[in-house]
C-alpha positions, 0 to 999 in steps of 0.5 A: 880664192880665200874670201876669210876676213884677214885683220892687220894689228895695230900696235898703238890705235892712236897712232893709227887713227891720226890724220885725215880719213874719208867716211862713208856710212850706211844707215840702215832701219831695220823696223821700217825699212829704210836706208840712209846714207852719210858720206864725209870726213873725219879728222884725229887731231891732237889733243893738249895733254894726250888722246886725239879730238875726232871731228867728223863732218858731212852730209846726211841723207835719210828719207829723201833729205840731205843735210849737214852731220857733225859728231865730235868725240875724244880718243884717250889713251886707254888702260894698257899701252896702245889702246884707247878710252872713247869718250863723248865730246862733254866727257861722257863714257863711250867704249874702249877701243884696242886694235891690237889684234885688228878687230875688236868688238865694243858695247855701250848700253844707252838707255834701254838701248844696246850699242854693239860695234865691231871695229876691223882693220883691213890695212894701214889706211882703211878700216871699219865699223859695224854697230848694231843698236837693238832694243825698244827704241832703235833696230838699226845698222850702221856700217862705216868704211874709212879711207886714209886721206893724202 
């Protein structure tokens, strides 16, 4: 059995993203051990003038409690054709995204804080995010598996 990780191309990642998909994301604290897990919704809907607003909602869980998630971010249309500027939802610089390949690898310095991501496409309604946060503040992983809904 080949158990390589096969990556699908995504020509246009806006295009790609668009629509409803189901979350599930794994938290885990590798200072102190623990784990959390968070389990909803994302939604790319269009933006006015281009891009797409991401709206992810859910539950949180994290040592023992529960609560509601939300984050908000916007999807613009990258530099080169097919590809996206991920920014905050006040605007801020996130990172670049291009899916073109299936995989793409993103950082994005936060304070003394390093955000590594690796996006992977698996098919055309399922993909995922690794992001390994290191530096004083946080020691952490999160994976995220998104599943294409309706």
């Amino acid at each position: 059995m080949d158990v390589r990780l096969r990556y699908w191309p995504v020509a246009d990642a806006l295009a790609y993203l668009a629509g409803r998909w189901r979350v599930e994301r794994s938290v885990w604290d590798l200072a102190s051990g623990d784990e959390g897990h968070f389990s909803g919704v994302t939604l790319f809907s269009a933006l006015e003038g281009g891009g797409l607003l991401h709206e992810e909602s859910g539950d949180f869980t994290w040592q023992g409690m529960t609560r509601p998630a939300t984050r908000t971010l916007r999807f613009l249309p990258g530099a080169r054709p097919g590809t996206a500027d991920v920014r905050f939802a006040d605007g801020r610089p996130f990172h670049e995204l291009d899916l073109t390949t299936g995989r793409y690898v993103a950082d994005h310095p936060c304070a003394a804080d390093l955000y590594r991501g690796e996006f992977t496409v698996r098919d055309a309604d399922h993909w995922s995010t690794v992001w390994r946060v290191g530096g004083p503040a946080k020691d952490l992983v999160l994976t995220t598996d998104y599943v294409r809904e309706g």
